[in-house]
PQR file with spaces between the fields and no chain letter, atoms N, CA, C, O and H, PARSE charges and radii, in Angstrom:
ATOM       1  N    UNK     1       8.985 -104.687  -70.254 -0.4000 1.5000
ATOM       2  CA   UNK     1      10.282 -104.753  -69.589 -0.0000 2.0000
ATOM       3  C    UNK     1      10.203 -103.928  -68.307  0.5500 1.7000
ATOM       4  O    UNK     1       9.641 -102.844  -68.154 -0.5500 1.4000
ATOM       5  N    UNK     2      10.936 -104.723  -67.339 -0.4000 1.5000
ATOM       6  CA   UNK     2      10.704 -103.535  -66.078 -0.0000 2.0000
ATOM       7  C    UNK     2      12.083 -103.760  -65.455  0.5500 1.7000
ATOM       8  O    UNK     2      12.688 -104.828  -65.556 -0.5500 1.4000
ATOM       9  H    UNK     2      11.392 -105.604  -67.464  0.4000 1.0000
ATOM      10  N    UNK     3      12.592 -102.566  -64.731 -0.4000 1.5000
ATOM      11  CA   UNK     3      14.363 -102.455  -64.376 -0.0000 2.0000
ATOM      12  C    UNK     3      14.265 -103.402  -63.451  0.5500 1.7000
ATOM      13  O    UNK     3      13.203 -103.801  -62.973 -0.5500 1.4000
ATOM      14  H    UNK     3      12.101 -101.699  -64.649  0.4000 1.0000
ATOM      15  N    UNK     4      15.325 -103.778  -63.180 -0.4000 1.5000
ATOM      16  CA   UNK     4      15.966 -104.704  -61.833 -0.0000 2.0000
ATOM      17  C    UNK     4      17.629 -104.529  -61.454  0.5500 1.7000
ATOM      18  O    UNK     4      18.662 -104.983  -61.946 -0.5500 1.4000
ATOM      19  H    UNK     4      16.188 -103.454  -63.569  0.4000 1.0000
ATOM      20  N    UNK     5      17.296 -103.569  -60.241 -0.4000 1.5000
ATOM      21  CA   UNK     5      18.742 -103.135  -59.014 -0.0000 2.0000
ATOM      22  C    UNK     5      19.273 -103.911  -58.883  0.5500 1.7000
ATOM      23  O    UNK     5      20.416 -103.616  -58.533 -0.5500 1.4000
ATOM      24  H    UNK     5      16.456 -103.201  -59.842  0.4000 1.0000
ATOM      25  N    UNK     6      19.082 -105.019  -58.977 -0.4000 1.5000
ATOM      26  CA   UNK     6      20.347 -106.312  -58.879 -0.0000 2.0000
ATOM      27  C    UNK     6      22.129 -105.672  -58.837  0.5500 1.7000
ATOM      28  O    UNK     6      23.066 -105.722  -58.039 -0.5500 1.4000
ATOM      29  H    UNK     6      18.154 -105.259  -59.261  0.4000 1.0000
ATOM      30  N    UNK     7      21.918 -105.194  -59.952 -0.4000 1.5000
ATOM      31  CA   UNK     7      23.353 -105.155  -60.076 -0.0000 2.0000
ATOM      32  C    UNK     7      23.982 -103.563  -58.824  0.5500 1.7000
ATOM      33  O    UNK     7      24.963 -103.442  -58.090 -0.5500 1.4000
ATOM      34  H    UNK     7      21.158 -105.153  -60.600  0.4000 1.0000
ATOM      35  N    UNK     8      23.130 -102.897  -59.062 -0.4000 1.5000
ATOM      36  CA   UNK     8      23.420 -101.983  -57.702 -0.0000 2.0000
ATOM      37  C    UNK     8      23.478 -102.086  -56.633  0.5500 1.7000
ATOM      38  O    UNK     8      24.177 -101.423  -55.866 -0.5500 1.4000
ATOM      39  H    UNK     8      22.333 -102.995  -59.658  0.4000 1.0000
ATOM      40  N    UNK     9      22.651 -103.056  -56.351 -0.4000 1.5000
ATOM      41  CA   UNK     9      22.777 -103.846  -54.510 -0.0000 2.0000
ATOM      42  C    UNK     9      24.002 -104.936  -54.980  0.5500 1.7000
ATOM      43  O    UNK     9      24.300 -105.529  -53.943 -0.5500 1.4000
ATOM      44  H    UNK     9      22.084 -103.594  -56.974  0.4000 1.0000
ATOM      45  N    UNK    10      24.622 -105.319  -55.808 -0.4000 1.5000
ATOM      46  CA   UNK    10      25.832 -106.033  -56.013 -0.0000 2.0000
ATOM      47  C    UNK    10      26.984 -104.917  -55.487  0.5500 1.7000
ATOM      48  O    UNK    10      27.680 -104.811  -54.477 -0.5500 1.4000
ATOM      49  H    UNK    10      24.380 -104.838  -56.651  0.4000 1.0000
ATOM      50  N    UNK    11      26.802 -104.145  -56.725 -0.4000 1.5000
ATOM      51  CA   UNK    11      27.755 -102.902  -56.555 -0.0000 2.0000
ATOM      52  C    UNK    11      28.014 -102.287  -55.061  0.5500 1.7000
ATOM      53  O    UNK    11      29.142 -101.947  -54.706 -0.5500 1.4000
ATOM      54  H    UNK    11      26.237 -104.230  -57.546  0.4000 1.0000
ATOM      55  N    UNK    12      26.886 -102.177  -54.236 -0.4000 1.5000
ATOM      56  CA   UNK    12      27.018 -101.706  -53.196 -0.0000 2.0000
ATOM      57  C    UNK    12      27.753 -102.336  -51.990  0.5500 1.7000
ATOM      58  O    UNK    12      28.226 -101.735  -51.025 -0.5500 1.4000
ATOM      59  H    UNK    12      25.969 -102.453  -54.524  0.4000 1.0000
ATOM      60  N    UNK    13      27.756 -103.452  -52.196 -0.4000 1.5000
ATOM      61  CA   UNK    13      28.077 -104.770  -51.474 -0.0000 2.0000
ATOM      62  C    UNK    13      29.665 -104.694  -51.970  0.5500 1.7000
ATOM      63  O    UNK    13      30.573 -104.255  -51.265 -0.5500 1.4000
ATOM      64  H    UNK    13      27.372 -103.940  -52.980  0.4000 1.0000
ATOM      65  N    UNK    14      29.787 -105.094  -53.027 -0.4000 1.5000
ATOM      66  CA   UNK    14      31.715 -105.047  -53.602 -0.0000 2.0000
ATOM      67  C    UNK    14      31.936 -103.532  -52.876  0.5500 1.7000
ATOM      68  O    UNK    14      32.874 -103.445  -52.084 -0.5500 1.4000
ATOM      69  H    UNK    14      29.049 -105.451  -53.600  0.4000 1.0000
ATOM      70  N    UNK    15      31.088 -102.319  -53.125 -0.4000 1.5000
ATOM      71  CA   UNK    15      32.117 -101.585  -52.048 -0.0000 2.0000
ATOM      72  C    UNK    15      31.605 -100.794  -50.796  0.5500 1.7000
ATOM      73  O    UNK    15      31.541  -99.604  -50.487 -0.5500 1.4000
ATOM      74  H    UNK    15      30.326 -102.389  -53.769  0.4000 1.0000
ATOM      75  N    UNK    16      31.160 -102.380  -50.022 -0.4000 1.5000
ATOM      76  CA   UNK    16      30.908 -101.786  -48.655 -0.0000 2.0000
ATOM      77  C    UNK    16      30.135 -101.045  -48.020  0.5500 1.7000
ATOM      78  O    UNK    16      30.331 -100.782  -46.833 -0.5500 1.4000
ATOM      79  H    UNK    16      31.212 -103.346  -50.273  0.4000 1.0000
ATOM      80  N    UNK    17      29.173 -100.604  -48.673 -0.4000 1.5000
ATOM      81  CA   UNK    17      28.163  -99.732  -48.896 -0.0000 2.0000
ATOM      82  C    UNK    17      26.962 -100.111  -48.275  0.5500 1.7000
ATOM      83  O    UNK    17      26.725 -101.312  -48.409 -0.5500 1.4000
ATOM      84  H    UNK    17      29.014 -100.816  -49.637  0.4000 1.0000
ATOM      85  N    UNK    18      26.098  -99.453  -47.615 -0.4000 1.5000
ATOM      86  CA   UNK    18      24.996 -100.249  -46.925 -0.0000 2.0000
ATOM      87  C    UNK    18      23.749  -98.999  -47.972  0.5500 1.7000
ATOM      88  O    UNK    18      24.185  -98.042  -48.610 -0.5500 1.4000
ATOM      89  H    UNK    18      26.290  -98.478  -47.506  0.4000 1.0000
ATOM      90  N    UNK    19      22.380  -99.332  -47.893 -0.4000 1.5000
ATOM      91  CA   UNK    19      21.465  -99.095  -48.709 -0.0000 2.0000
ATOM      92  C    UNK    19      21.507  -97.744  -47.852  0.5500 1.7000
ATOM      93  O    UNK    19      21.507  -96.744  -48.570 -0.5500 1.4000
ATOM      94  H    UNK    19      22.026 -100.111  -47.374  0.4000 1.0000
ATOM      95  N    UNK    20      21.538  -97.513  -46.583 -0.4000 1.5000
ATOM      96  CA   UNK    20      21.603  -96.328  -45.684 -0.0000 2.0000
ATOM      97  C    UNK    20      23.051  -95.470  -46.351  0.5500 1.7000
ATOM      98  O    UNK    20      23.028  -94.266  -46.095 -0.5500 1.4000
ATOM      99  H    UNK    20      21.537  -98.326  -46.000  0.4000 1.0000
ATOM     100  N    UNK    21      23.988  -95.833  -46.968 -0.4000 1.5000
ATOM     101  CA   UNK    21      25.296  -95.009  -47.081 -0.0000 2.0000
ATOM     102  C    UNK    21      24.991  -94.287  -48.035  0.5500 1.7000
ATOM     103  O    UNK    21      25.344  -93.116  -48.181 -0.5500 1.4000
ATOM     104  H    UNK    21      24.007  -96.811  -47.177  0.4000 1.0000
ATOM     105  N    UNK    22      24.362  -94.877  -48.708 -0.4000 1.5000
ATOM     106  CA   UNK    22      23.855  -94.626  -50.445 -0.0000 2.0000
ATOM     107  C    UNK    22      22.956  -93.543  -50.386  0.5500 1.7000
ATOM     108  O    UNK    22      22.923  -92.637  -51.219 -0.5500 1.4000
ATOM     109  H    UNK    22      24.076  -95.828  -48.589  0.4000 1.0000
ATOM     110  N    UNK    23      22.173  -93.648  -49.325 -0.4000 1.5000
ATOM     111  CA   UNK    23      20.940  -92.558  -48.921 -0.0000 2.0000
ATOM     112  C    UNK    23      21.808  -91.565  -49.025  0.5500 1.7000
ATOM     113  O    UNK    23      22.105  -90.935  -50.040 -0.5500 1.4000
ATOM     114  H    UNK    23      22.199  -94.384  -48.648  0.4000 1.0000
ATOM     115  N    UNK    24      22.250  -91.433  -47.829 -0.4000 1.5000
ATOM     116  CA   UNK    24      22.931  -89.781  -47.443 -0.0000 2.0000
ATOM     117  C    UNK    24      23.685  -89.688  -48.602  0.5500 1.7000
ATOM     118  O    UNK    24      23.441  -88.722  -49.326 -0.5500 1.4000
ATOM     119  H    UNK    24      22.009  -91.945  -47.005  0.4000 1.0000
ATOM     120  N    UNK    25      24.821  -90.721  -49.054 -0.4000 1.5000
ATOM     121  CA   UNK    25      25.864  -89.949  -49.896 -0.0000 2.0000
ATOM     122  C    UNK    25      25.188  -89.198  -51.087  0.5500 1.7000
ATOM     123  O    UNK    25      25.498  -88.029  -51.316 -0.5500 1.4000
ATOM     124  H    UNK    25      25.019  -91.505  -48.466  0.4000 1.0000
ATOM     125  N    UNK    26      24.219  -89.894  -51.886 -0.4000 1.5000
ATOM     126  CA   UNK    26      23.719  -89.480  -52.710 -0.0000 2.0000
ATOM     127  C    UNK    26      22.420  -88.171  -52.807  0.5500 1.7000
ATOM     128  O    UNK    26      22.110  -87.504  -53.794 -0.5500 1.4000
ATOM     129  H    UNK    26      23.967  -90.843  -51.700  0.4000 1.0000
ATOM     130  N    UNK    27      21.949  -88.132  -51.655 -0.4000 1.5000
ATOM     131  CA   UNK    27      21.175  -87.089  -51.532 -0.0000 2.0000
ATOM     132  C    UNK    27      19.663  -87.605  -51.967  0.5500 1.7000
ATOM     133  O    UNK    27      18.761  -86.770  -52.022 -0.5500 1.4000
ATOM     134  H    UNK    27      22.201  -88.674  -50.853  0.4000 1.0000
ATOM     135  N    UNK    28      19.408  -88.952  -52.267 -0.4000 1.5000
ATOM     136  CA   UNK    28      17.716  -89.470  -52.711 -0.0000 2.0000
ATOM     137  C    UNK    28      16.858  -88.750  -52.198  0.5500 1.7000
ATOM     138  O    UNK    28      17.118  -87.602  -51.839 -0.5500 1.4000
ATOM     139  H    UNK    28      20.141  -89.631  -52.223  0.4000 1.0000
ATOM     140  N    UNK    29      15.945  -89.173  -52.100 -0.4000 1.5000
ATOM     141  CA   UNK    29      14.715  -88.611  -51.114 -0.0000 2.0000
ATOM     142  C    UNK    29      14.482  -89.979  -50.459  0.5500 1.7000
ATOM     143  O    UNK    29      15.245  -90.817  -50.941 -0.5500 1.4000
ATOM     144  H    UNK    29      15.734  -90.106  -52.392  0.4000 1.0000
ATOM     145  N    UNK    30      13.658  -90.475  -49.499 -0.4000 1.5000
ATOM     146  CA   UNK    30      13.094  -91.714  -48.931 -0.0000 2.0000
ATOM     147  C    UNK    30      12.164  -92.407  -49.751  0.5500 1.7000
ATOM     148  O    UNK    30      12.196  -93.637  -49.728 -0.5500 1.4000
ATOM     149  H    UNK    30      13.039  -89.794  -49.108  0.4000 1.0000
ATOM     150  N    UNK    31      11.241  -91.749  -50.558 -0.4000 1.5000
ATOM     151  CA   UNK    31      10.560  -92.309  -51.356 -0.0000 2.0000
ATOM     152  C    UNK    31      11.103  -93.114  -52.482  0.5500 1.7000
ATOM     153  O    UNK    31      10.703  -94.183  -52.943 -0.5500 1.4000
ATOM     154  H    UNK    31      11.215  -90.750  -50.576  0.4000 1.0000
ATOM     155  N    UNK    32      12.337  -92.184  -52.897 -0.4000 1.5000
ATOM     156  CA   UNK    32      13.151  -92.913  -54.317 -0.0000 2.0000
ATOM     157  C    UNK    32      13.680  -94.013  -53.408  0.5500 1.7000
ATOM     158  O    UNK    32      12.740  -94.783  -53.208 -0.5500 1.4000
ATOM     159  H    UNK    32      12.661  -91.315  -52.523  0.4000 1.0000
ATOM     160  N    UNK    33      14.548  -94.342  -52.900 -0.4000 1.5000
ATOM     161  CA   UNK    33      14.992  -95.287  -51.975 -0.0000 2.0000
ATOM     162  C    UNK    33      14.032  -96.209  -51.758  0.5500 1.7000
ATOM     163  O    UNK    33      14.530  -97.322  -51.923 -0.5500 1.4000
ATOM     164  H    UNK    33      15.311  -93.717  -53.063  0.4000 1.0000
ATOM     165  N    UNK    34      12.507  -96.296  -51.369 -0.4000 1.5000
ATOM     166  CA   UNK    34      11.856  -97.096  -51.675 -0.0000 2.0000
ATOM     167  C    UNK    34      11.011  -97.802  -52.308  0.5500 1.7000
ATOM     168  O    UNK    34      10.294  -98.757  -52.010 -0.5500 1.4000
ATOM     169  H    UNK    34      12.103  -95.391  -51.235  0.4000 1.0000
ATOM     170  N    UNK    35      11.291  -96.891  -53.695 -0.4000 1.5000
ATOM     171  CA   UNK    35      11.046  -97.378  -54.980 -0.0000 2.0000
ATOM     172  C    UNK    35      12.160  -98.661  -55.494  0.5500 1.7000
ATOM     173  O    UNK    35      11.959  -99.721  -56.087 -0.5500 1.4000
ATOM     174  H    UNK    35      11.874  -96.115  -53.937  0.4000 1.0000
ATOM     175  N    UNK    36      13.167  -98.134  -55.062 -0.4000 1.5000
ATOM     176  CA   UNK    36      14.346  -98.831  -55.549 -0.0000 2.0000
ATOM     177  C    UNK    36      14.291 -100.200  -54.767  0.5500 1.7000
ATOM     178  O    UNK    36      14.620 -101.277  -55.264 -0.5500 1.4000
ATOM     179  H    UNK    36      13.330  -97.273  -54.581  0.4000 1.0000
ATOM     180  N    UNK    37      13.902 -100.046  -53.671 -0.4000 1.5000
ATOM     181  CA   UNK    37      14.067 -101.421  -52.926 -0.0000 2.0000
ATOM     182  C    UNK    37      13.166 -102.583  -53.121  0.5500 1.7000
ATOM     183  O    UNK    37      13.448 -103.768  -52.942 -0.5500 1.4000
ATOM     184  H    UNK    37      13.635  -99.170  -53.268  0.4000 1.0000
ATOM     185  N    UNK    38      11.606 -101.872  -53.665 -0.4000 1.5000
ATOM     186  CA   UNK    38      10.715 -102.653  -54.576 -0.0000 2.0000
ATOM     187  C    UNK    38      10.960 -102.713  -55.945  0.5500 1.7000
ATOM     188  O    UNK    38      10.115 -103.016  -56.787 -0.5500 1.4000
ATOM     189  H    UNK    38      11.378 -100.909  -53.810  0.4000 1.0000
ATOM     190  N    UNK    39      12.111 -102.425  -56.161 -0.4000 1.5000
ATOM     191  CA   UNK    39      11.938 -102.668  -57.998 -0.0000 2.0000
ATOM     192  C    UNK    39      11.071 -101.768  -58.167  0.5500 1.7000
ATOM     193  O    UNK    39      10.089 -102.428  -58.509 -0.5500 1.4000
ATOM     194  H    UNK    39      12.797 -102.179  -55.477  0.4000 1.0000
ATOM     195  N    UNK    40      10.678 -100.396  -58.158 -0.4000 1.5000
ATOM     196  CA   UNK    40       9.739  -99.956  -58.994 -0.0000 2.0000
ATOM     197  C    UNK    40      10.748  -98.361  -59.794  0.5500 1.7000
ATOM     198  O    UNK    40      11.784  -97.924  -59.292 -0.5500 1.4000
ATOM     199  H    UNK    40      11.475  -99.860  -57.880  0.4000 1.0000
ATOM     200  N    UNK    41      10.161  -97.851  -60.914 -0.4000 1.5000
ATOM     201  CA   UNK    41      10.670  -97.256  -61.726 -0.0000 2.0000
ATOM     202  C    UNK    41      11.465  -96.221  -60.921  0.5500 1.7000
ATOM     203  O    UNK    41      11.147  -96.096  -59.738 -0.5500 1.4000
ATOM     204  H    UNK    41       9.320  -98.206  -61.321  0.4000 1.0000
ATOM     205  N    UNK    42      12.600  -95.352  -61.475 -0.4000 1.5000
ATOM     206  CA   UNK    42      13.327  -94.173  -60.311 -0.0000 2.0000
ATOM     207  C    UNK    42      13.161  -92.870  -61.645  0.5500 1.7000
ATOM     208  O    UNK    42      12.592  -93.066  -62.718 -0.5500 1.4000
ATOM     209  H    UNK    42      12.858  -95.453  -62.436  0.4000 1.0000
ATOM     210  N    UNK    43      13.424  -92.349  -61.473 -0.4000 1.5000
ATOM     211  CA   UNK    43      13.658  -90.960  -62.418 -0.0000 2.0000
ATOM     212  C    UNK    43      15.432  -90.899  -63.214  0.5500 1.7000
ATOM     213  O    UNK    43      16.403  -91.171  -62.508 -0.5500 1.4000
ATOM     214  H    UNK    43      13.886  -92.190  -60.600  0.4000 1.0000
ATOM     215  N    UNK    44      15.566  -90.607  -64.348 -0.4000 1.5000
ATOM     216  CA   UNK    44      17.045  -90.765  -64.688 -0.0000 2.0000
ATOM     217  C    UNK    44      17.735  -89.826  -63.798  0.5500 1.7000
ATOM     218  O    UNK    44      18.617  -90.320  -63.096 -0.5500 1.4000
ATOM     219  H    UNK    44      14.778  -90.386  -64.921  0.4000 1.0000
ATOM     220  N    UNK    45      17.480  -88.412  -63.675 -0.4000 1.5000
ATOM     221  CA   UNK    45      17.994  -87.445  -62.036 -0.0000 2.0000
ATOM     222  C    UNK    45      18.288  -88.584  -61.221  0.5500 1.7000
ATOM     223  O    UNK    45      19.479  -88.890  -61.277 -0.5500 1.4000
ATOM     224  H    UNK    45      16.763  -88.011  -64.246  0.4000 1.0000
ATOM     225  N    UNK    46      17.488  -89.414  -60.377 -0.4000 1.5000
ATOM     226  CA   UNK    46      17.968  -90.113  -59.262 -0.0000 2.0000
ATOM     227  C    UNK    46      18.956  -91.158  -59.712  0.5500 1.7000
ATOM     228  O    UNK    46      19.924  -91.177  -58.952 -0.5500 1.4000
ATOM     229  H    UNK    46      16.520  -89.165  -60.331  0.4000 1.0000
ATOM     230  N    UNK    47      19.047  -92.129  -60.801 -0.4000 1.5000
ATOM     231  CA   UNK    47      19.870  -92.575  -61.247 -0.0000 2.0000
ATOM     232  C    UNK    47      21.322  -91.932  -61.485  0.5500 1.7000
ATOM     233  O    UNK    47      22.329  -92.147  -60.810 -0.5500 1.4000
ATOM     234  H    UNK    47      18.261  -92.114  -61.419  0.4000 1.0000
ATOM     235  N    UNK    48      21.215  -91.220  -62.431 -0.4000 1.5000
ATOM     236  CA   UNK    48      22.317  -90.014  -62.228 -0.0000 2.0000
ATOM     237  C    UNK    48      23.096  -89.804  -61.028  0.5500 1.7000
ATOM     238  O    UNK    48      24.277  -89.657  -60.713 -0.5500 1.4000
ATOM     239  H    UNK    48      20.397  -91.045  -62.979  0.4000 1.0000
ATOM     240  N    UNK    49      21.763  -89.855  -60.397 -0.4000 1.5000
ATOM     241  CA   UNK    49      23.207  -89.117  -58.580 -0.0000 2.0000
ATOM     242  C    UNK    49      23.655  -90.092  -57.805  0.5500 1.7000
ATOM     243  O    UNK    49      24.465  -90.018  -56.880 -0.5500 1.4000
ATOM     244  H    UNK    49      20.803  -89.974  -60.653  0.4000 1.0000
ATOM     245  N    UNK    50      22.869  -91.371  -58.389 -0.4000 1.5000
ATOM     246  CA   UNK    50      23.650  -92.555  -57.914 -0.0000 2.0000
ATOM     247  C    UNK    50      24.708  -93.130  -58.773  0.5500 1.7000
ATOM     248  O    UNK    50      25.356  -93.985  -58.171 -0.5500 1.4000
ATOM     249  H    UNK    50      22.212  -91.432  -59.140  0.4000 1.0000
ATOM     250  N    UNK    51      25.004  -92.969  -59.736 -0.4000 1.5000
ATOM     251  CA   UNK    51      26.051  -92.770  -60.730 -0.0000 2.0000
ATOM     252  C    UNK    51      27.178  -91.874  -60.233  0.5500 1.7000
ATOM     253  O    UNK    51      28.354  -92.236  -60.201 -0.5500 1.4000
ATOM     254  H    UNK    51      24.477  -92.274  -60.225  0.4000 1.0000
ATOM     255  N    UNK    52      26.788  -90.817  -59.892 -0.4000 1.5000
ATOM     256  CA   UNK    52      28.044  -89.972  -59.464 -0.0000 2.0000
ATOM     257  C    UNK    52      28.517  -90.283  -58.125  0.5500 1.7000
ATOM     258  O    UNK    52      29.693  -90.003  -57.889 -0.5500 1.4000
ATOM     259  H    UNK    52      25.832  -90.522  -59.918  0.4000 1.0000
ATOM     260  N    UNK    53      27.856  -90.780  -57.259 -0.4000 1.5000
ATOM     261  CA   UNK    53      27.920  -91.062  -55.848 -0.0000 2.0000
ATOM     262  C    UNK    53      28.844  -92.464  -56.251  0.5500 1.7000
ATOM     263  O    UNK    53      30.070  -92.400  -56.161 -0.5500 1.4000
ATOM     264  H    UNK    53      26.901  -91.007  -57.451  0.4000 1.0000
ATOM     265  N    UNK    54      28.494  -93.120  -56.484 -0.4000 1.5000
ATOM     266  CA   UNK    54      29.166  -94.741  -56.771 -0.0000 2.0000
ATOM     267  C    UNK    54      30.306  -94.211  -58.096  0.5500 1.7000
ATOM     268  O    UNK    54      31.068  -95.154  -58.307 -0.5500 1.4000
ATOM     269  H    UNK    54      27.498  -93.172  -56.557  0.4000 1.0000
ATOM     270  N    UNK    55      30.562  -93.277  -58.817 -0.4000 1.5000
ATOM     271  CA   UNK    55      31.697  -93.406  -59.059 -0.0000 2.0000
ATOM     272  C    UNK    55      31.714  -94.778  -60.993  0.5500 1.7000
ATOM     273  O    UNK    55      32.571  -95.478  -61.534 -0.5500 1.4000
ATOM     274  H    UNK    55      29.943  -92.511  -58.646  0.4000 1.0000
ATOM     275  N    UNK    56      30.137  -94.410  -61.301 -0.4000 1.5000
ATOM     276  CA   UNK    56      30.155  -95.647  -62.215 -0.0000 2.0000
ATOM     277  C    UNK    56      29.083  -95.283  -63.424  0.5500 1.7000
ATOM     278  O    UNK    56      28.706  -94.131  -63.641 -0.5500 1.4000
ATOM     279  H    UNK    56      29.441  -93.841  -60.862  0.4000 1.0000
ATOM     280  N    UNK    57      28.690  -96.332  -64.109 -0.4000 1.5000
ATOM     281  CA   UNK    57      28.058  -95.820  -65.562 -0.0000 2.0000
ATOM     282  C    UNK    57      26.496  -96.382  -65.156  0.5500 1.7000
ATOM     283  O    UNK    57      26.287  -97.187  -64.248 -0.5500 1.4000
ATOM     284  H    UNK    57      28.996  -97.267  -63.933  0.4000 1.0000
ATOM     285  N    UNK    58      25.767  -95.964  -65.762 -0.4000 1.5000
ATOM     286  CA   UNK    58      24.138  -96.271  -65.860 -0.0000 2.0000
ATOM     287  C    UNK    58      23.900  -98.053  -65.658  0.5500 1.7000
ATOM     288  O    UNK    58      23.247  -98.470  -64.701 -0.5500 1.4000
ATOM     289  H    UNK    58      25.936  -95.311  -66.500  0.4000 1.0000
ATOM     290  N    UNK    59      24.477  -98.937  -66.618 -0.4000 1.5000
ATOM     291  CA   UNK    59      24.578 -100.045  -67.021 -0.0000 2.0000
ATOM     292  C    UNK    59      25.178 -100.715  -66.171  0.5500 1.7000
ATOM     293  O    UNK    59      25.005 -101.922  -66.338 -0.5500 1.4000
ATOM     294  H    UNK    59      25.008  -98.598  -67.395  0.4000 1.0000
ATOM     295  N    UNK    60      26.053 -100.353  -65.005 -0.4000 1.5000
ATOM     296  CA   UNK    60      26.760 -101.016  -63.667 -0.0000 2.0000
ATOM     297  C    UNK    60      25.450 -100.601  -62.810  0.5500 1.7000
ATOM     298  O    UNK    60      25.788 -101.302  -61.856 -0.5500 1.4000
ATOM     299  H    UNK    60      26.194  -99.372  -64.869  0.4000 1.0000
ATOM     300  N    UNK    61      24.301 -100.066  -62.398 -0.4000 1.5000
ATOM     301  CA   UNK    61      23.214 -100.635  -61.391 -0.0000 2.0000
ATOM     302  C    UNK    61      22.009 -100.858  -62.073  0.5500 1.7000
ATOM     303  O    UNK    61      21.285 -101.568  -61.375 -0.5500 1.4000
ATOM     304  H    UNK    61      24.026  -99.497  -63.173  0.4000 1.0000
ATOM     305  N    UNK    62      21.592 -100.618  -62.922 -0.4000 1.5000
ATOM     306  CA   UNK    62      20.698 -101.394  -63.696 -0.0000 2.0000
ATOM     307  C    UNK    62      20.059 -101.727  -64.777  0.5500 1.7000
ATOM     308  O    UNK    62      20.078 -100.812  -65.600 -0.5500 1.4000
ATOM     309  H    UNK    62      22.180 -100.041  -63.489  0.4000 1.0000
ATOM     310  N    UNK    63      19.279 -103.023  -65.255 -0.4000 1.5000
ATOM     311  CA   UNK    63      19.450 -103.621  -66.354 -0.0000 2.0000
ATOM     312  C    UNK    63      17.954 -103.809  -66.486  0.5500 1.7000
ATOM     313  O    UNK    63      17.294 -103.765  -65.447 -0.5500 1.4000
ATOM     314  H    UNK    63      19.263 -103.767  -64.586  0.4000 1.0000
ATOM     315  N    UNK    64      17.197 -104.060  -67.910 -0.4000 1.5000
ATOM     316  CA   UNK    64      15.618 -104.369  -67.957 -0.0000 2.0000
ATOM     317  C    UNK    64      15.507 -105.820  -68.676  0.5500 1.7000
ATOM     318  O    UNK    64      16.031 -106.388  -69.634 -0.5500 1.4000
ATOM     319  H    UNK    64      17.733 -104.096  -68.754  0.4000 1.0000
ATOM     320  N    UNK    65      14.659 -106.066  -67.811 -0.4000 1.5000
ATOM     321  CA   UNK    65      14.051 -107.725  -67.511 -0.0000 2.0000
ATOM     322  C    UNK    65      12.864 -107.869  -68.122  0.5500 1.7000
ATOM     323  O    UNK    65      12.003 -107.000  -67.988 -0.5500 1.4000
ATOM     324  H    UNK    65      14.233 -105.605  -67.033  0.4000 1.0000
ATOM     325  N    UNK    66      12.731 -108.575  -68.601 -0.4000 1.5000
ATOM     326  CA   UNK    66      11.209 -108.844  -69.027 -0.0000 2.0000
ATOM     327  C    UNK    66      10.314 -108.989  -67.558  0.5500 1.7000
ATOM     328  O    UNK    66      10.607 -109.295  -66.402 -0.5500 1.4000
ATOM     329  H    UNK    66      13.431 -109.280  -68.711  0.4000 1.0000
ATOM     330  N    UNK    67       9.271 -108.658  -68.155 -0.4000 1.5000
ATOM     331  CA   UNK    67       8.438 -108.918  -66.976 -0.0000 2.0000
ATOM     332  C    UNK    67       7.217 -109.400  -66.274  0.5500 1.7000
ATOM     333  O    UNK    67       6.432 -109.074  -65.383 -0.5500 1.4000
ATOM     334  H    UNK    67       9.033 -108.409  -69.094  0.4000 1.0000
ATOM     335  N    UNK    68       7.548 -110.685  -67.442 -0.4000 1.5000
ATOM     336  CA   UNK    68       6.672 -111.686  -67.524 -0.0000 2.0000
ATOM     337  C    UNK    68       5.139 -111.470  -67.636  0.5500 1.7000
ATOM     338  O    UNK    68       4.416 -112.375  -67.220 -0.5500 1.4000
ATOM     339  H    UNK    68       8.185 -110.950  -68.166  0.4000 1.0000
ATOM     340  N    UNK    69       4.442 -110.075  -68.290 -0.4000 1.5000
ATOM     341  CA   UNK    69       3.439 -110.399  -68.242 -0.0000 2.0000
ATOM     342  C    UNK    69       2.876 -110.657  -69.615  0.5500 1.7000
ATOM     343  O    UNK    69       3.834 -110.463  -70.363 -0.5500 1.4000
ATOM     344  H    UNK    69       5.029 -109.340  -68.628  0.4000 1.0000
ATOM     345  N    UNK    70       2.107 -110.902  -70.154 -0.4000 1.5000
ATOM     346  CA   UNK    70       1.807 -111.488  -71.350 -0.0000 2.0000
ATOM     347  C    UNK    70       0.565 -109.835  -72.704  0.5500 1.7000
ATOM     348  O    UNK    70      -0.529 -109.272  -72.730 -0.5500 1.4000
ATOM     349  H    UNK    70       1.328 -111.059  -69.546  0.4000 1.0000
ATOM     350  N    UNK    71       1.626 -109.892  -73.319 -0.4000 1.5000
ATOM     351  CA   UNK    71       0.878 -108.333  -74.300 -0.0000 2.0000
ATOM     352  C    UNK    71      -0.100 -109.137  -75.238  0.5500 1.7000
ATOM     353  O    UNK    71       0.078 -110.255  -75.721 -0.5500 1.4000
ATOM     354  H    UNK    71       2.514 -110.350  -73.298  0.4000 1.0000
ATOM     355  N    UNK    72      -1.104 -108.348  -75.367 -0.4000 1.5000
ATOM     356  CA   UNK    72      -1.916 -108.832  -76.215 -0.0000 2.0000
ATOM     357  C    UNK    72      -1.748 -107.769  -78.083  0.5500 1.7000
ATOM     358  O    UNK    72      -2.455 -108.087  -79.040 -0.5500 1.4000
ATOM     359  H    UNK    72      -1.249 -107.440  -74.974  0.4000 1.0000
């Protein structure tokens, strides 16, 4: 299973929010920010402060997807 921001770049969009607003308000670093923009894993801390920044629960920016690769 691997996460997918979908629903946080939704969220951000319903309120107006550009991927840059999110930076500053929340305090990320640049690296987490571009983890996030590739889909790749974030730390629950960075999740968290985007939780408090947006005003919302874990489960409103993101959800785990399969990820299509095949387990032996």
């Amino acid at each position: 299973m691997k996460a997918s921001y979908k629903k946080l770049w939704k969220l951000l969009v319903d309120k107006e929010m550009s991927k840059g607003d999110l930076h500053k308000a929340s305090g990320l670093s640049s690296s987490t920010m571009t983890k996030l923009r590739k889909g790749e894993d974030v730390s629950m801390e960075a999740l968290r402060k985007i939780c408090i920044c947006l005003d919302c629960n874990i489960g409103d920016i993101v959800e785990f997807v399969p990820d299509n690769t095949t387990q032996s």
